[in-house]
C-alpha angles and dihedrals in degrees: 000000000000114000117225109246076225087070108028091115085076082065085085120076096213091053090047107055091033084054098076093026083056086042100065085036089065095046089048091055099048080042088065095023081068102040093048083061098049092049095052087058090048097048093045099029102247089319103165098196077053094054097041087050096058092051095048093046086049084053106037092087096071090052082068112016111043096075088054080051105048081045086052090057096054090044102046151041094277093207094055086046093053095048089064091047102059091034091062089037082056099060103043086057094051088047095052092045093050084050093055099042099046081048091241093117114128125185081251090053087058093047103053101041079047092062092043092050088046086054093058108044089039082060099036090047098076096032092055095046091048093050083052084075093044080050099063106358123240101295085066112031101088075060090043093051087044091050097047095048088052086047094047083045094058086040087054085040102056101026095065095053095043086048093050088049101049089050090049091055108025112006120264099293110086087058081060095055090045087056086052090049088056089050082064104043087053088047102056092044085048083065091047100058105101112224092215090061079052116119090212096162082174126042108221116261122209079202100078135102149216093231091067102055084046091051085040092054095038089050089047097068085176085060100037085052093049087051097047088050097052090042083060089042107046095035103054100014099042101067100113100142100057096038090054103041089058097040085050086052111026100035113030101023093231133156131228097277087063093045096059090046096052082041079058097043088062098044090055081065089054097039086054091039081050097050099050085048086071098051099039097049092135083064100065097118136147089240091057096043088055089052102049092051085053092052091049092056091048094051080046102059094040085054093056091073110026102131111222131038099246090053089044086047091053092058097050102082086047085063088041099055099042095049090050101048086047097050088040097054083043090046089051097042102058094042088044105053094028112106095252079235089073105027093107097050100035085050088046087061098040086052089054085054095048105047096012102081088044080084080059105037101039100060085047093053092049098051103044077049088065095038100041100019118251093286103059078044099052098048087047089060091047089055087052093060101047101049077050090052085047102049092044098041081060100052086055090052083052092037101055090041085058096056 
């Protein structure tokens, strides 16, 4: 049978058995990713700066760590590396659920297994975006991005609704131990990929260094311009957890069960804007990228003041969608005209742009949430974006003339 170009990346073993063990890694992830939120809120009844704090000590890491990462993955053999990260993710997840089920968990608690969790993923990020090229090679790997990000999208679209579901019934800690399950699950088909089905075009050397990656992505102004645009982006405009947990409670009144489901209302957006990245990959430019992120600020700043949750819940996936074609095409464009030499440092940086300003963002948002209340909030971070779109919309017109 004829395979889909859409799907051509699954014609390569490695890809294949790694997919569905991604796949539960990502729902075990949004499945914690919700309850550490809700148990924020229990544990500091409903305090926003507590919330946004959390989220920034969880992400600080890859302000720090993912460069050392993406380093790590030039240097040395990626699966093996793999294999330590999820192993230590994996515990700080099972500590965390024992501590919530035997009732010992304290907000410090929370706060310190967040930012081990954070080390480990900040290190295991670049590591694991890079191996996607040595999966499936370059011809493949636009269709590869576009088939992770659908698969971390499912995983964000079911993971929310199972985690709402699972607090309602039984607290937050059972969503910790599942994650853990998953840690496992990655851990064992890790073991499976076989290094000889591997497309490695450069052998890793202990020899390189940061400095080159830094020097590779000033001299690329195309690059540099597609990073400045995801740190604005993901810094003021990513912040879905937080916008929608306090929506959910301070707006709507609602419990934990409603909260998943709106979580999964979003992520039916991302899982769509996913699946059409994999069918428009000649369309990965710098000009749609900039669009896209346009797009995404608009939808933001109508969403701050839509009056009802199920007009605020129809507008989700449209956030959804826009943010993640436009992540996706960013994503793409960096791995994929980046020398393989330098992937794993030049994502490393990438990655400390992405989730790095998240430390920064997160705790502002936070706090003018508890000054100004999460809609006013909400439409600010939307400006932000836009007048972002907008300046760096006009150094790629200058850019391209100069060419």
């Amino acid at each position: 049978m004829a395979q889909s170009p859409a799907l051509r990346s699954f014609k390569h073993r490695n890809f294949r058995i790694l997919y569905p063990a991604n796949a539960l890694s990502n729902i075990g992830t949004w499945t914690q990713r919700v309850a550490q939120d809700w148990l924020v809120l229990e544990l500091t009844h409903n305090d926003p700066a507590n919330l946004g704090l959390v989220t920034a000590v969880q992400f600080l890491p890859a302000l720090l760590l993912s460069l050392y990462g993406g380093l790590l993955a030039d240097r040395f053999n990626k699966r093996k590396l793999l294999l330590l990260t999820n192993t230590g993710a994996g515990l700080s997840s099972v500590v965390l659920g024992l501590l919530v089920v035997s009732n010992s968990v304290q907000l410090w608690h929370v706060y310190a297994l967040a930012l081990l969790l954070g080390i480990f993923t900040a290190v295991d990020s670049p590591i694991r975006i890079s191996f996607t090229s040595e999966l499936v090679g370059k011809s493949d790997l636009a269709n590869a991005v576009s088939l992770n990000s659908a698969n971390f999208n499912a995983g964000r679209l079911i993971g929310p609704a199972l985690s709402g579901f699972l607090i309602a019934r039984y607290g937050t800690g059972p969503s910790f131990l599942i994650n853990t399950g998953t840690y496992v699950v990655m851990v064992a088909t890790l073991l499976m990929i076989r290094d000889k089905d591997l497309h490695i075009t450069t052998k890793p050397q202990r020899d390189r260094k940061l400095r080159e990656a830094f020097n590779y992505v000033l001299k690329r102004r195309d690059i540099s311009l597609v990073m400045t645009i995801v740190f604005f982006t993901t810094t003021f405009g990513l912040n879905f957890q937080i916008f929608i947990a306090l929506m959910a409670t301070h707006e709507f009144g609602f419990g934990p069960g409603e909260f998943g489901v709106l979580g999964s209302i979003l992520a039916v957006g991302s899982l769509t804007g996913a699946v059409l990245a994999a069918r428009l990959e000649q369309h990965r430019t710098i000009k749609n990228i900039l669009r896209g992120s346009t797009l995404f600020a608009l939808l933001l700043m109508v969403s701050a003041y839509l009056p009802n949750p199920v007009i605020y819940a129809c507008i989700l996936p449209l956030l959804g969608a826009s943010v993640l074609l436009t992540l996706i095409s960013a994503n793409t464009y960096v791995q994929s005209n980046t020398d393989s030499d330098l992937r794993g440092r030049v994502m490393g940086i990438y990655l400390m742009i992405f989730m790095g300003g998240t430390p920064l963002g997160s705790p502002m948002v936070g706090g003018l949430a508890a000054l100004i209340g999460i809609r006013g909030t909400i439409l600010c971070c939307g400006v932000i974006v836009l007048i972002a779109a907008v300046i760096v919309r006009n150094l790629y017109k200058d850019f391209r003339n100069e060419q």
